[in-house]
C-alpha positions in Angstrom: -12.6 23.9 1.4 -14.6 21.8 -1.3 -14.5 17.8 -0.4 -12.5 14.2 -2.0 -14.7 11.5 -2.1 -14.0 8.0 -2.8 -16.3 6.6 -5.0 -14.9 3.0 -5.8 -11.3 1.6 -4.4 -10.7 -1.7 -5.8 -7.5 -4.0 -5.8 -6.0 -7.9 -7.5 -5.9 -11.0 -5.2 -2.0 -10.5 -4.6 0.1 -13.4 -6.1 3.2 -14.6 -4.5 6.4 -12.9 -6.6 8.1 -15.7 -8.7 5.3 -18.3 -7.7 1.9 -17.2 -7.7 -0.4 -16.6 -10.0 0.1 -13.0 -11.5 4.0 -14.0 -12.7 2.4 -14.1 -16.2 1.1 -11.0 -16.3 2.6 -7.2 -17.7 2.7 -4.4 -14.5 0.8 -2.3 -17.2 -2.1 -5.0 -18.0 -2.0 -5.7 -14.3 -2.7 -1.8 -13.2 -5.2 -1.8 -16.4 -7.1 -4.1 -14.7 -8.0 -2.0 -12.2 -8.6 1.2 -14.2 -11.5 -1.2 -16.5 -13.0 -2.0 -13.3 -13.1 1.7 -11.5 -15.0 2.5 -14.6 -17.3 -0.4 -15.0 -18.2 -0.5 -11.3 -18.6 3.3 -10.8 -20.6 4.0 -14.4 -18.5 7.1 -15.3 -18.0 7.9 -18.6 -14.4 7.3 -19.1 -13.6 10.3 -21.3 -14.3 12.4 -18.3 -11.4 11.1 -16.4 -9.0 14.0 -16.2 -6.0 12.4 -14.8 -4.3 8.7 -13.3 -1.9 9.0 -11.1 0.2 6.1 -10.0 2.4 5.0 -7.9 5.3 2.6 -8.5 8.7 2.1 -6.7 10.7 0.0 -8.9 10.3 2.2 -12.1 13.1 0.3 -14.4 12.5 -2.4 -17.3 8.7 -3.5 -17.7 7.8 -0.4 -15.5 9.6 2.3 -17.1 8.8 4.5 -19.4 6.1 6.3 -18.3 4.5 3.9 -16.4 1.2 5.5 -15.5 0.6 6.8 -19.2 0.8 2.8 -20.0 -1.3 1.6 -17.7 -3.9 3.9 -19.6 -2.9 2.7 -23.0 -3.3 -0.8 -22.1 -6.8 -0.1 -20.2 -9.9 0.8 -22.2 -9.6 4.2 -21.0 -9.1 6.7 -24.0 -5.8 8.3 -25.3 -7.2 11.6 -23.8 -6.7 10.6 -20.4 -3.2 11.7 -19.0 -1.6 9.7 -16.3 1.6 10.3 -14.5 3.8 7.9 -12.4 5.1 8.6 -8.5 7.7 7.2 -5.9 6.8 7.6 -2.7 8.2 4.2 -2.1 5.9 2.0 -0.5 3.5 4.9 -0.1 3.0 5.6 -3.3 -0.5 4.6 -3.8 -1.3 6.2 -0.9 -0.1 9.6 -1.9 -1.4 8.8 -5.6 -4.7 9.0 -3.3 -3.6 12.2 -1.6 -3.0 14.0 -4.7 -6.3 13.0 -6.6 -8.0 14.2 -3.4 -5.2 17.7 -3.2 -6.5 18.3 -6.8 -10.2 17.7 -6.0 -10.6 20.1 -3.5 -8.4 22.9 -5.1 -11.0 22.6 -7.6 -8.4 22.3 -10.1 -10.1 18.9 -11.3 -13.1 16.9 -10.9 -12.7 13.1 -11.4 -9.1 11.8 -10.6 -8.4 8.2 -10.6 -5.3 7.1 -8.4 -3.6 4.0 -8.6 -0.4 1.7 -8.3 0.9 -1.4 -9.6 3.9 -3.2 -9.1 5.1 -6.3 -10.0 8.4 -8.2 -8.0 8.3 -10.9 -10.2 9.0 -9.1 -13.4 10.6 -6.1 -12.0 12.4 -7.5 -8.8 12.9 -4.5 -6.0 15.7 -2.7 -6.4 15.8 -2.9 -10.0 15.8 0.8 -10.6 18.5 1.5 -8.4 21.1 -1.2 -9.3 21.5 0.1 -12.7 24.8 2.3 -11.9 26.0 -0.8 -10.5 25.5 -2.6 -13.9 26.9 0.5 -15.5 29.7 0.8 -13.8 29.7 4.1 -13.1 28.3 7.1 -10.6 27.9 6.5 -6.5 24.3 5.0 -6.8 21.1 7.0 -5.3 23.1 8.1 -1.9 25.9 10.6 -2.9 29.2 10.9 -0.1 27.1 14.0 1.4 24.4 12.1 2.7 26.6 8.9 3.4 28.5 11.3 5.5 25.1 13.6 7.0 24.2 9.9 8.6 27.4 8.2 9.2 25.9 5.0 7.0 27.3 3.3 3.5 23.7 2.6 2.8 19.8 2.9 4.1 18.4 -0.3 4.5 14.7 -0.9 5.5 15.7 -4.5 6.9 18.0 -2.9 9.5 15.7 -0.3 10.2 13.3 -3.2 11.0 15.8 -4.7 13.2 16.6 -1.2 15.3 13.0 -0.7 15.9 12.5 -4.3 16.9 15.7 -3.3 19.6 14.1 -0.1 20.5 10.9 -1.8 21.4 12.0 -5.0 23.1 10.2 -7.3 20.7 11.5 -10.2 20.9 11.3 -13.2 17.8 8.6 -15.0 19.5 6.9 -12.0 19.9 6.9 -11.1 16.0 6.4 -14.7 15.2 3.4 -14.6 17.1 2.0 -11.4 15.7 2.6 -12.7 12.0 1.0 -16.4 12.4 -2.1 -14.0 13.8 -1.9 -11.7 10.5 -2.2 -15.2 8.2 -5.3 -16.3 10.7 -7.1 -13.4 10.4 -6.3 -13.4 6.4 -7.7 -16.7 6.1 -10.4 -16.2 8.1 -11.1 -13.1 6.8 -10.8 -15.2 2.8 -13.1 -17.8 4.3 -16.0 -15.2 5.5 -15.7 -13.7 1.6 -14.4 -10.8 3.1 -12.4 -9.8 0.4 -15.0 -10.7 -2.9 -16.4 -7.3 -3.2 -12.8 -5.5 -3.8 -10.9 -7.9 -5.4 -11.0 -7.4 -9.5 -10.4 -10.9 -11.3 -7.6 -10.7 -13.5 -7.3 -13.0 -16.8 -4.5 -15.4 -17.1 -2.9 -17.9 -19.1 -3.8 -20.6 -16.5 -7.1 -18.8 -15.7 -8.8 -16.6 -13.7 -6.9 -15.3 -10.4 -9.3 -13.8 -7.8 -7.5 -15.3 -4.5 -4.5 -13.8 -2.3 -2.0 -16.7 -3.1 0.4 -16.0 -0.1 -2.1 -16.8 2.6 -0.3 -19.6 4.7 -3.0 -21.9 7.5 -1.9 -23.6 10.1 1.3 -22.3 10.7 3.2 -23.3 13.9 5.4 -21.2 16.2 7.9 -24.2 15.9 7.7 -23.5 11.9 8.1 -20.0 12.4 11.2 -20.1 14.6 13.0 -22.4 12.1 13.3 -19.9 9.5 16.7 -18.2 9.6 16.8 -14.7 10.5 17.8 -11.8 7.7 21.2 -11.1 9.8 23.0 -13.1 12.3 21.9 -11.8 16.0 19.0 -10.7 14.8 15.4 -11.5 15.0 13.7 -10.1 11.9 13.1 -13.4 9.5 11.0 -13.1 6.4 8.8 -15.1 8.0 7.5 -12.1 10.1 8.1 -9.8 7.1 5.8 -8.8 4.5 5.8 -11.2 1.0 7.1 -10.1 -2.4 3.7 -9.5 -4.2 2.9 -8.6 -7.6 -0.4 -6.7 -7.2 -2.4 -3.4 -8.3 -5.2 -1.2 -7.0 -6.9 2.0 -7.2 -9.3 4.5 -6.1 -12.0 6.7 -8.0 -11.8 10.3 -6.0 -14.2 12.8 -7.0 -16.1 16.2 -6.1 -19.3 16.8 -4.9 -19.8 18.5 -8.4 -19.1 15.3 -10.1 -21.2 13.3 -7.3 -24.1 15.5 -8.9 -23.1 15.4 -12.7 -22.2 11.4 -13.5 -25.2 10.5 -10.6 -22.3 8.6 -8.0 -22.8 6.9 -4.9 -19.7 7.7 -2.5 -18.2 5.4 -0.7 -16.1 7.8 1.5 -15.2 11.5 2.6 -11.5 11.9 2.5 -11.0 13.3 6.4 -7.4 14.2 6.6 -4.2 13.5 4.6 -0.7 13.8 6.1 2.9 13.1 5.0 5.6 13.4 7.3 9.6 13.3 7.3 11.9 11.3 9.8 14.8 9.4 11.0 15.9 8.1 7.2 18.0 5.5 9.2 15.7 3.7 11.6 13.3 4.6 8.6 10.3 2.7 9.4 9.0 4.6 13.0 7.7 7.5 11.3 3.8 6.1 11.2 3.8 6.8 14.6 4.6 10.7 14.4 2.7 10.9 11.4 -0.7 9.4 13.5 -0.2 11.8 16.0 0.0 14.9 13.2 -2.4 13.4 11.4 -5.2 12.9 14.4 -4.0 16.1 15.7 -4.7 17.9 12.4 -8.2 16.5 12.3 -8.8 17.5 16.0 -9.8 13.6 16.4 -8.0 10.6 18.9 -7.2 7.0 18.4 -10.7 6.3 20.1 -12.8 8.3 17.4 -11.4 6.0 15.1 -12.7 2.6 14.5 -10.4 0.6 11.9 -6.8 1.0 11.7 -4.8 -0.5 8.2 -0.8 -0.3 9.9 1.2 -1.6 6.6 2.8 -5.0 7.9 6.4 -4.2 6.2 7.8 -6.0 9.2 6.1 -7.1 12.1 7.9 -4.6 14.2 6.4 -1.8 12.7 2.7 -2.0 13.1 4.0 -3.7 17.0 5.9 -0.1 17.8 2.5 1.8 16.5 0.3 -0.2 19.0 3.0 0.2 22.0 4.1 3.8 21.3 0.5 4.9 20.5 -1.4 2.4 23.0 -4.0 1.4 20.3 -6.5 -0.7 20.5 -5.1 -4.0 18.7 -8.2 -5.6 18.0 -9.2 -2.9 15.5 -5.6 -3.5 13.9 -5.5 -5.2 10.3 -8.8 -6.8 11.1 -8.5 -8.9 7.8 -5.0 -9.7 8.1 -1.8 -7.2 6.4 1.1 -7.8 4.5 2.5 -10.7 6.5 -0.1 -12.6 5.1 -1.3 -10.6 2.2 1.6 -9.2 0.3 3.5 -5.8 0.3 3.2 -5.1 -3.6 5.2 -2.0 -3.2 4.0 0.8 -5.0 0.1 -0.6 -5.2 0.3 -1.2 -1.6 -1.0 2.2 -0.6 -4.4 2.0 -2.5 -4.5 -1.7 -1.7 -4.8 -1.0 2.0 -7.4 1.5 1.3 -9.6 -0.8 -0.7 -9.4 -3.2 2.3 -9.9 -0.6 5.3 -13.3 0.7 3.3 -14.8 -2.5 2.8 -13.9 -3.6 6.0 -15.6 -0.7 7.7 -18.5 -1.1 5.0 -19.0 -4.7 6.5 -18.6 -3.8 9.9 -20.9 -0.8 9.7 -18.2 1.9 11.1 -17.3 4.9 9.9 -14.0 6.0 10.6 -11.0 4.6 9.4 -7.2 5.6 9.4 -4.1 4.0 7.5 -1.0 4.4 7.1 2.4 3.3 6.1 6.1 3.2 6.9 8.2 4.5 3.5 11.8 4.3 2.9 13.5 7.6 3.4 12.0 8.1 6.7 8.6 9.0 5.2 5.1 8.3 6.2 1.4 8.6 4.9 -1.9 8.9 7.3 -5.1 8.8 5.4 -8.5 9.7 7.6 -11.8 8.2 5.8 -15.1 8.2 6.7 -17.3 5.7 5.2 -20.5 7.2 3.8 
């Protein structure tokens, strides 16, 4: 089968939702950003571009209507170029990737650019499905026969958080612990310019913003365990959580045709792509099967592997895929994750990819996995190797 390269993956400094520094700017401009900069930074003649595919969860108000096809119309790509929008909740991105490479090596297209943007400030999560609520009419996105199939009224990712922290035996100290590390290694990882060569600078009205805004130092265990927890009994607080991030990013995939035609450097080989189905309830575990299909699949192990990305949705999560998988947690979120960084939703997929390829670029490795936990019960696993 013909082979997906990665010729640029690119993302925006993540700003706080309803604080930081991106509240100013349109999802669309945001997401065009990144499409300007692919281009620039890779050389290729925009025109040649045959598709965009993006990912976005909360598709409703400033992200609606076609989101994708705006991003294009807002970026200095021409008309020409089509884009379409995905959900793969917060593994959108991610399979926005997987597709671009899917279509790559059918040999159905040549140059795909995949993408996602999403911002919580503007379009706050769970805008898309409250509108029947605001309507007044219809059951919402869970008709009776699945409310019945799982015995539930509703899925919720912040009890599946909870069940998983249960399962495990994490306890809050534990999770606090783990997310004061995720906001060291982020500001370490800010200090050591870790981040300069994938962050694009976005134009605002108070300037430019270049800088993950959400990054907390000197954070205390005794500051962690005063904030409240997200239901009584529990132990899952937002302060072990991921942030509410307006963000976008994006990946250039191409064939080796295209390598040869437009002259491109690639940054990457797409290994192995997997998507798997699970528990919708518990929701969040499903990384862990999807790793072992994944590795499986690519007739590779944990050790062959030298940089995991583990999306921080809750602390619990990437803490169950260490335990259940016995990983190596020093090669875990080496720059920080979402704890820290932000969890922009649908542009969190591609984010984590830009990170995970410069962090093996700086590190002079070559393999690297990531993967994320996706309401429905869904996971991604994406296998790179840095070229």
């Amino acid at each position: 089968m013909a082979e997906a390269y990665i010729v640029e993956s690119l993302r925006t400094a993540g700003g706080r939702a309803r604080k930081g520094g991106l509240i100013g700017v349109h999802p669309a401009d945001l997401g065009a950003n990144i499409l300007n900069a692919l281009v620039e930074r890779s050389g290729i003649d925009p025109a040649a571009i045959e598709d965009v595919i993006v990912g976005c969860v909360s598709q409703a108000g400033e992200q609606g209507f076609a989101f994708g096809r705006n991003l294009v119309l807002a970026s200095k790509l021409p008309e020409s170029v089509p884009a379409v929008t995905i959900d793969r909740q917060c593994g959108s991105s991610q399979q926005a990737i997987q597709f671009a490479a899917q279509a790559v090596m059918s040999g159905t297209q040549d140059i795909v650019i995949a993408a996602g943007a999403e911002s919580m400030t503007r379009v706050p999560m769970g805008s898309n499905i409250m509108l029947h609520a605001q309507a007044g009419i219809g059951e919402g996105p869970w008709p009776k026969s699945i409310r019945d199939r799982y015995g539930v009224t509703e899925f919720s990712q912040f009890r599946g958080a909870q069940m998983i922290a249960d399962k495990y035996g994490f306890s809050r100290e534990a999770m606090d612990a783990f997310a004061l590390e995720s906001h060291a290694k982020a500001a370490a990882a800010m200090d050591a310019g870790a981040f300069k060569a994938e962050i694009v600078p976005v134009e605002t009205v108070d300037g430019v913003f270049d800088m993950d805004d959400g990054v907390r130092r000197g954070g205390t265990m005794e500051a962690m365990a005063s904030v409240k927890t997200l239901e009584e009994g529990g132990t899952i607080t937002a302060a072990n959580a991921s942030q509410m991030t307006d963000g976008a990013a994006g990946a250039l995939i191409v064939s080796e045709a295209a390598l040869k035609r437009f002259n491109l450097t690639p940054m990457a080989r797409i290994v192995n792509m997997t998507v798997t189905g699970g528990d919708p309830v518990v929701m969040l575990e499903e990384p862990i099967a999807a790793t072992r299909k994944a590795l499986l699949r690519a007739g590779m192990t944990l050790n062959d592997i030298d940089l995991f990305e583990v999306n921080e949705a809750f602390a619990s999560v990437p803490m169950a895929w260490l335990q259940a998988l016995e990983a190596d947690p020093a090669k875990l979120n080496v720059n920080g994750g979402a704890i820290a960084l932000g969890h922009p939703l649908g542009a969190s997929g591609a984010k984590l990819m830009s990170t995970l390829l410069h962090a093996l670029k700086a590190r002079g490795k070559r393999y690297g996995l990531q993967t994320m936990c996706e309401g429905g019960g869904l996971s991604n696993v994406t296998i790179v190797e840095l070229l």
